[in-house]
Every structure is written in structure tokens, then in C-alpha cells.
PAMI-816011 format. One line per 2 residues: number of its first residue (from 1); for each residue x, z, y of N, C-alpha, C. Coordinates in nm, 2 decimals, padded with zeros to 4 digits. Atoms other than C-alpha are relative to their C-alpha. Layout:
<atoms>
NUM = X,Z,Y,X,Z,Y,X,Z,Y ~ ...
</atoms>
This chain:
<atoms>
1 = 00.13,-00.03,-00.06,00.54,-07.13,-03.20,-00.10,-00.09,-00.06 ~ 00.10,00.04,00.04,00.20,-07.24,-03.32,-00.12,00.01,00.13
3 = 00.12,-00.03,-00.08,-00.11,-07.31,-03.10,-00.14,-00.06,-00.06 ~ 00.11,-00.03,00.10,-00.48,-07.28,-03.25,-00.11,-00.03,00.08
5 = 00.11,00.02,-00.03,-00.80,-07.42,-03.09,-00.16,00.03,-00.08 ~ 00.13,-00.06,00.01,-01.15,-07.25,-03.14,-00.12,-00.04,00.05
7 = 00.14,-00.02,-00.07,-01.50,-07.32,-03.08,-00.05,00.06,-00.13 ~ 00.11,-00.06,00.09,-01.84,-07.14,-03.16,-00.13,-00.05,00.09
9 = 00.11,-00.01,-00.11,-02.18,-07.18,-03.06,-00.16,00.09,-00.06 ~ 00.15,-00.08,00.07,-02.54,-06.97,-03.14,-00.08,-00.02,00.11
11 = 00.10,00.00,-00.08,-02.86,-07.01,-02.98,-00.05,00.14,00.01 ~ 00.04,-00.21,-00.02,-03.03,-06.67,-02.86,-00.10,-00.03,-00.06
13 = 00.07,-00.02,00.08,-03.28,-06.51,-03.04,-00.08,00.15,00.00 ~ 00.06,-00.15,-00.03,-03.57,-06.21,-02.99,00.05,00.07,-00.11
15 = 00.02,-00.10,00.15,-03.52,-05.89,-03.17,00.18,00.02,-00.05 ~ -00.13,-00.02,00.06,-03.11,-05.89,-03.17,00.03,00.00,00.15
17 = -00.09,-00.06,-00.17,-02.85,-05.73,-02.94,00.11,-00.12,-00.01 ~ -00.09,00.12,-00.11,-02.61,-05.98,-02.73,00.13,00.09,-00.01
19 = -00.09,-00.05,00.07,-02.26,-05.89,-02.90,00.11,-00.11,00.07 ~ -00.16,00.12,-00.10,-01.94,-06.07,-02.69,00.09,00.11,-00.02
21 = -00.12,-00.05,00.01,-01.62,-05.96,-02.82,00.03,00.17,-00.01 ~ 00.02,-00.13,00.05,-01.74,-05.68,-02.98,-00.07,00.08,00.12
23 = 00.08,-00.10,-00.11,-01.90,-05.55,-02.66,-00.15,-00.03,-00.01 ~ 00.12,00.02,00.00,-02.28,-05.51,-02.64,-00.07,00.00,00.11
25 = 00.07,00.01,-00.09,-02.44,-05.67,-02.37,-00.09,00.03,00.05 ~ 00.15,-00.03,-00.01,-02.76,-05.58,-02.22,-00.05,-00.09,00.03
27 = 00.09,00.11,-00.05,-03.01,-05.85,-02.23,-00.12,-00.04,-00.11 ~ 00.13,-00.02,00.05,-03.37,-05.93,-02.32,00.00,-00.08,-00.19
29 = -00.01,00.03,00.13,-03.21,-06.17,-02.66,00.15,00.02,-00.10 ~ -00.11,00.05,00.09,-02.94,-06.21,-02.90,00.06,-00.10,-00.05
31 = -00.07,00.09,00.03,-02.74,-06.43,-03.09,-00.01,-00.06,-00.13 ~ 00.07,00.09,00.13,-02.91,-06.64,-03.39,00.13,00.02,-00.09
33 = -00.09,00.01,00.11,-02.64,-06.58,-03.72,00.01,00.06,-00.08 ~ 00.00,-00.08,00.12,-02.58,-06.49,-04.03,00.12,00.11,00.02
35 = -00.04,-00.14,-00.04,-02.32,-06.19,-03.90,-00.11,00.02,00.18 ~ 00.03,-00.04,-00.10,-02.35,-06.06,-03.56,-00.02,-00.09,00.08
37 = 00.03,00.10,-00.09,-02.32,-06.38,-03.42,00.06,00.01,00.11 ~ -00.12,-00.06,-00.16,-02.01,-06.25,-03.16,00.01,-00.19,-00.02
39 = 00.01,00.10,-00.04,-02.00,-06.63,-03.02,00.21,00.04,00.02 ~ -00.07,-00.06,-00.06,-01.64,-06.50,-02.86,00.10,00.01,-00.15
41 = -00.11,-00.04,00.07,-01.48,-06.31,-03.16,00.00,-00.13,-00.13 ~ 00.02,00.08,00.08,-01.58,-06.60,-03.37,00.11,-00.13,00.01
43 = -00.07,00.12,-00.07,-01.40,-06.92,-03.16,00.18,00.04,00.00 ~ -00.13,-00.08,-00.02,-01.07,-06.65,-03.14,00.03,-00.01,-00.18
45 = -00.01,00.01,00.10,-01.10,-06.63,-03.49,00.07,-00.16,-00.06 ~ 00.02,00.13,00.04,-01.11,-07.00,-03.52,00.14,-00.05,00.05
47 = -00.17,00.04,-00.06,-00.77,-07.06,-03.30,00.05,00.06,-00.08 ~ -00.09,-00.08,00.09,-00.61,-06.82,-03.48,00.03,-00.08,-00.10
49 = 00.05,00.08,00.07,-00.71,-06.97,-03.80,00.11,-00.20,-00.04 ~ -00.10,00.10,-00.07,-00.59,-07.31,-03.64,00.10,00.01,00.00
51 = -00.12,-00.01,-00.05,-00.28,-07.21,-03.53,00.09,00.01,-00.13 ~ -00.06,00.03,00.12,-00.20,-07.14,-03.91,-00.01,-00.08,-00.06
53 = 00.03,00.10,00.03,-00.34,-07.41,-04.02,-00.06,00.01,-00.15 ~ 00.04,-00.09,00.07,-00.51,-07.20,-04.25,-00.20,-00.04,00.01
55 = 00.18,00.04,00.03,-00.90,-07.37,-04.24,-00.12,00.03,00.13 ~ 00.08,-00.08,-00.08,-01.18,-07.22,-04.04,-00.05,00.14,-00.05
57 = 00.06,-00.14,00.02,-01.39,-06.90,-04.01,-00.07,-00.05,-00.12 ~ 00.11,00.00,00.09,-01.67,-07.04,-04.24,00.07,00.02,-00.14
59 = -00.07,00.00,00.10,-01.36,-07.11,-04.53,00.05,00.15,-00.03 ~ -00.11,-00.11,00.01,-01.21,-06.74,-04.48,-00.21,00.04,-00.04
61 = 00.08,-00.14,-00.02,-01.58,-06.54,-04.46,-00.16,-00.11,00.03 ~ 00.15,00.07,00.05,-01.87,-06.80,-04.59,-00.15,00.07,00.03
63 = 00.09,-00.07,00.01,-02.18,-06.75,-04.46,-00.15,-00.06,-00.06 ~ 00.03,-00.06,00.12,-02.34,-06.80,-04.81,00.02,00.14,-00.04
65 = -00.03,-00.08,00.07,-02.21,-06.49,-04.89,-00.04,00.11,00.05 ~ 00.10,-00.14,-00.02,-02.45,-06.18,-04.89,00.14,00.10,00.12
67 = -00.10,-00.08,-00.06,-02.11,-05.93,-04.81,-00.01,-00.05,00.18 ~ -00.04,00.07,-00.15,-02.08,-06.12,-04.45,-00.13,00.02,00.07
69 = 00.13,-00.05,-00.06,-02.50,-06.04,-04.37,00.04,00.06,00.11 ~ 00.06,-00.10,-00.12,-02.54,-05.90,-04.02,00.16,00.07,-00.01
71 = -00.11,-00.04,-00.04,-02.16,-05.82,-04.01,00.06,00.03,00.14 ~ -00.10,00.02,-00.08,-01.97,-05.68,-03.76,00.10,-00.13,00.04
73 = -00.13,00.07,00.01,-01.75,-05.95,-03.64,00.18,00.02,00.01 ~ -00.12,-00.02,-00.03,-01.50,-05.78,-03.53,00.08,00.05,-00.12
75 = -00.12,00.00,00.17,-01.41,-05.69,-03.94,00.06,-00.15,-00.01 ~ -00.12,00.16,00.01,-01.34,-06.06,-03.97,00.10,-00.01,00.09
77 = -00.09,00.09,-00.05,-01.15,-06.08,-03.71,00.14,00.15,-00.02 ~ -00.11,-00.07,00.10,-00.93,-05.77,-03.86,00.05,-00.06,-00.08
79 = -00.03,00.08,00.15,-00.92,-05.96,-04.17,00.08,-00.09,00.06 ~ -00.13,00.11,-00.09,-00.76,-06.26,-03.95,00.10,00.03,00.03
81 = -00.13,-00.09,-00.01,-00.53,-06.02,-03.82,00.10,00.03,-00.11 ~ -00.04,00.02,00.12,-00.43,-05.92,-04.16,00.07,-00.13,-00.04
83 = -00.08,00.17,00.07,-00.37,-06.30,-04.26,00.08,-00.06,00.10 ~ -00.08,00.04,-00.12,-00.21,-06.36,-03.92,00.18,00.07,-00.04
85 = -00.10,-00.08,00.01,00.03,-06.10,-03.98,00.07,00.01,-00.14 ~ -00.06,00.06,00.10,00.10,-06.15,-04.37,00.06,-00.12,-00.02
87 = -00.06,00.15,-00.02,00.19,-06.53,-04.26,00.11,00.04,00.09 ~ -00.14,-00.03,-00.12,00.49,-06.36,-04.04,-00.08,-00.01,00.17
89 = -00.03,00.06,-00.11,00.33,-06.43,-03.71,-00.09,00.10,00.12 ~ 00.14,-00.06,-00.14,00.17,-06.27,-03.34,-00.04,-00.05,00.09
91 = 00.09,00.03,-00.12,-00.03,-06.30,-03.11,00.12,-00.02,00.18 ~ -00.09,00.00,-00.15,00.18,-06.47,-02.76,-00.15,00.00,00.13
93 = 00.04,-00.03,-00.10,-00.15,-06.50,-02.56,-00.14,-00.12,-00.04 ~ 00.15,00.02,00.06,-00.55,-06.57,-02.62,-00.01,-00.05,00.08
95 = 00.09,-00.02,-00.11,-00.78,-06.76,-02.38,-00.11,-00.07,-00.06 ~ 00.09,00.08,00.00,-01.10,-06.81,-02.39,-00.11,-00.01,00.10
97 = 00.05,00.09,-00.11,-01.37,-06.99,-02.19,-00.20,00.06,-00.09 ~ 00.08,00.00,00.05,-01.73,-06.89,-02.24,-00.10,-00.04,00.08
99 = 00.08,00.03,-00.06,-02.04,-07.08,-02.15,-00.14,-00.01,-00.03 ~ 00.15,-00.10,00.01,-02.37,-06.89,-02.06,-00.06,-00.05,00.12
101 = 00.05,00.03,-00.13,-02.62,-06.97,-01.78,-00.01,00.14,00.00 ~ 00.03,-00.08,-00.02,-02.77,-06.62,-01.84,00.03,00.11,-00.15
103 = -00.04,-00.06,-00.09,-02.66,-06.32,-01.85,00.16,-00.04,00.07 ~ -00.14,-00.02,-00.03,-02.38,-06.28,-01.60,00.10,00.12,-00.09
105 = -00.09,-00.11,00.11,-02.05,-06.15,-01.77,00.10,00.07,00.11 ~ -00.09,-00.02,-00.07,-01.86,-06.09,-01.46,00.04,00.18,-00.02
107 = -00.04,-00.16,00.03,-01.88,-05.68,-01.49,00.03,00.00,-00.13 ~ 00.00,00.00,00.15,-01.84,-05.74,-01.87,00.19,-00.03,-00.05
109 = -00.09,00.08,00.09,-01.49,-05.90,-01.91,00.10,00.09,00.00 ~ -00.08,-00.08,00.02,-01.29,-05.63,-01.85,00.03,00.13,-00.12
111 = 00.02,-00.06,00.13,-01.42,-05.43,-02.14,00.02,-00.04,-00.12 ~ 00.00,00.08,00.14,-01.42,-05.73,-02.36,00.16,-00.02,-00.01
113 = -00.22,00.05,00.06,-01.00,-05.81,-02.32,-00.01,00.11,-00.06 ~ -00.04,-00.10,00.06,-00.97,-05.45,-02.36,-00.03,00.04,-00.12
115 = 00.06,-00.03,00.08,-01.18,-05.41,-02.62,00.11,-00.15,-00.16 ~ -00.05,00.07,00.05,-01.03,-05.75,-02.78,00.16,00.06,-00.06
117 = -00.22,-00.05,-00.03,-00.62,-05.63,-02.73,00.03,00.09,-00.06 ~ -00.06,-00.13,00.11,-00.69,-05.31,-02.97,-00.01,-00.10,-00.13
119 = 00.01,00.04,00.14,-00.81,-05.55,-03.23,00.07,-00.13,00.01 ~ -00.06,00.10,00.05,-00.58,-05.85,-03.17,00.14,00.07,00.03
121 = -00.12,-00.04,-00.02,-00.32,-05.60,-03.13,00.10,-00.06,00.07 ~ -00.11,00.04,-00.13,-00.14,-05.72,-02.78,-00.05,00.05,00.06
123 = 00.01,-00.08,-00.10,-00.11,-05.60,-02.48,-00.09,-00.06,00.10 ~ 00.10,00.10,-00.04,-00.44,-05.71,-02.27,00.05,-00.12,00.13
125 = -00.04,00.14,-00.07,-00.22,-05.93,-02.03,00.06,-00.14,-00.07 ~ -00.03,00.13,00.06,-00.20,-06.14,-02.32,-00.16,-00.05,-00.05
127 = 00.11,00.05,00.00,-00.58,-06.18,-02.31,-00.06,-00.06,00.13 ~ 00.05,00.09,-00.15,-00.77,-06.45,-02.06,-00.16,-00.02,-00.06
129 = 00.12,00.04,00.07,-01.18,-06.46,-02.10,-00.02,-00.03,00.15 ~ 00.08,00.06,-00.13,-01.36,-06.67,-01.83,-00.14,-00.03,-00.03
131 = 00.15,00.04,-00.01,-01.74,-06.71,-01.79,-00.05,-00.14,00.07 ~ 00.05,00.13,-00.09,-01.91,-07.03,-01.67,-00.12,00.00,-00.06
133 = 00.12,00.07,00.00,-02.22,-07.18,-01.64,00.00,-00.13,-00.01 ~ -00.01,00.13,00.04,-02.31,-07.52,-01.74,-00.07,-00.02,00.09
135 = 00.00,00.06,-00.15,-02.47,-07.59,-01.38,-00.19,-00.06,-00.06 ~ 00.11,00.04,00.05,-02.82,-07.60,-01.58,-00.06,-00.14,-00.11
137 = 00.02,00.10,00.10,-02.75,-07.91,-01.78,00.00,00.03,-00.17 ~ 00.06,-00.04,00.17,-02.82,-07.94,-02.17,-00.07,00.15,-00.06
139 = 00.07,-00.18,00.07,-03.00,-07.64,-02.39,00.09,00.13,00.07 ~ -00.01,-00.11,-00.04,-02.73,-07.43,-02.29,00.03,00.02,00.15
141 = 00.01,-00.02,-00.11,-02.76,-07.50,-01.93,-00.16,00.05,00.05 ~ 00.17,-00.04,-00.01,-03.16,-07.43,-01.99,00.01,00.13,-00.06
143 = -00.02,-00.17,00.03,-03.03,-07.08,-02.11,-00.03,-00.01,-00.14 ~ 00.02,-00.04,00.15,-03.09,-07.16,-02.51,00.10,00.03,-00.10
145 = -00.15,-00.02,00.07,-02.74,-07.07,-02.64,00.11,00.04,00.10 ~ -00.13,00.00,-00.05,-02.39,-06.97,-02.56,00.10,-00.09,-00.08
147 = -00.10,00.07,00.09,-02.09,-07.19,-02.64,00.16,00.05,00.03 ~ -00.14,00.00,-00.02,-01.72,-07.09,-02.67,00.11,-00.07,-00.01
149 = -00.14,00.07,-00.01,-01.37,-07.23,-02.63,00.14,00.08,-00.01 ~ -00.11,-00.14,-00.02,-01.06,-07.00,-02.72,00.13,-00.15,-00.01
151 = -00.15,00.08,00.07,-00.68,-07.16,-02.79,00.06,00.11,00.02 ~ -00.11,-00.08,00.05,-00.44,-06.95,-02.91,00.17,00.02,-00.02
153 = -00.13,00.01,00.02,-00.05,-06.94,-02.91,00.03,00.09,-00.05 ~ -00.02,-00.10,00.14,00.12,-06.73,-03.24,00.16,-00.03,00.05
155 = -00.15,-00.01,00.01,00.51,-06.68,-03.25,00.03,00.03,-00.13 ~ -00.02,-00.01,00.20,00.67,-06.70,-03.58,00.11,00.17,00.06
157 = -00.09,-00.09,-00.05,00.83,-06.30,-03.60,00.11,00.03,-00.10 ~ -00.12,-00.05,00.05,01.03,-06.27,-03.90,00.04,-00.19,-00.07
</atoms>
């Protein structure tokens, strides 16, 4: 077994849609990045990543590189899958921790496992997403960003 630690963070931003785990939120900003800026599938990405011991997101899917513009995240986090799975290994069980003052995600999270569990290919009781608030302290307790936390556990399969 392997286990993989993730963070991400983006400040919001007018003029772009609010993307968490490939779901699209409704809210008045977005998420500052050279892809979509998924805060979420990005940190998942990054355990993963970890757990092989295999670099970060920025080393797999540079963002220098035109191709990766305004991307979907959830292609990278195929691609991870791909490299997850050419390195022998699966997915035993995701979690991550996300922290937003505003919007609430509480009606949101059940879409995002689900949504996550086709593309990390497990079964969504091997996904855990929790929302928090930072209780108003620092920028992203003054609502100018989101920050994430995933860790990841992989099983070696063949």
C-alpha cells in the first residue's frame, strides 16, 4: 500500500464558473488558473501523484504549456488514472477536506463523490469530501480563495 498527500489553492476570480470536482457550482466568481482551476480535482491529483512518488501535478501537466489553457481538469486527472494504473496500482479510498467561507457545498457533495468515483474509478464509498470554513480568519476566511487537502491510499494490484 502507498498513501499520497495533496494540496491546492486558487483565489476566486469575476468572469469564471466555480468548478469542484468537476461539478459546477453556482456562484457570483470562479477560480483564478491556468486550467479550470478545479481546486478539488487538482489536490486528488496531487495525492495520487504522491502516493507514487511520481512528482506533482505541475511536473505531469505544466502550466507553461499552451495544451493545459482553460482545461478541463478532470482530463488530468484521467491522465493520473492512466499513470496510476500503468504503475500496477488502485484506488483503496480518497479524502478530501475543502476550505471555503462562501459558497456552501453541503447540497453539492454528493454529486462531487459521485461524479469523482466514475473518474477515479471506485466505488463512491471509497470517496470522503468534507467542507469547512476557516471561521473568517486569513484571505480565505475573508472569502478570497479556496484551499484543499486530499490524502490518498493506492494498493499495489498485480
Amino acid at each position: 500500500m502507498r498513501i499520497g498527500y495533496g494540496y491546492d489553492s486558487h483565489i476566486f476570480e469575476e468572469g469564471r464558473k466555480l468548478i469542484l470536482a468537476g461539478i459546477e457550482i453556482p456562484y457570483e466568481k470562479g477560480l483564478k488558473g491556468h486550467s479550470d482551476a478545479d481546486v478539488v480535482v487538482h489536490s486528488i491529483i496531487d495525492s495520487i501523484l504522491g502516493a507514487l512518488a511520481l512528482g506533482d501535478i505541475g511536473s505531469h501537466f505544466p502550466d507553461t504549456d499552451d495544451k493545459y489553457k482553460n482545461i478541463n481538469s478532470i482530463e488530468l486527472l484521467k491522465e493520473t488514472i492512466s499513470i496510476m494504473k500503468k504503475n500496477g496500482f488502485e484506488i483503496i479510498n480518497t479524502d478530501t477536506t475543502i476550505i471555503i467561507e462562501k459558497p456552501k457545498l453541503r447540497n453539492y457533495i454528493d454529486d462531487m463523490r459521485k461524479n469523482l468515483s466514475k473518474y477515479l474509478e471506485t466505488d463512491i464509498s471509497n470517496i470522503s469530501i468534507k467542507a469547512k470554513t476557516n471561521e473568517k480568519m486569513d484571505d480565505v476566511g475573508s472569502g478570497k480563495g479556496v484551499i484543499t487537502h486530499s490524502i490518498t491510499l493506492l494498493k499495489k494490484i498485480n
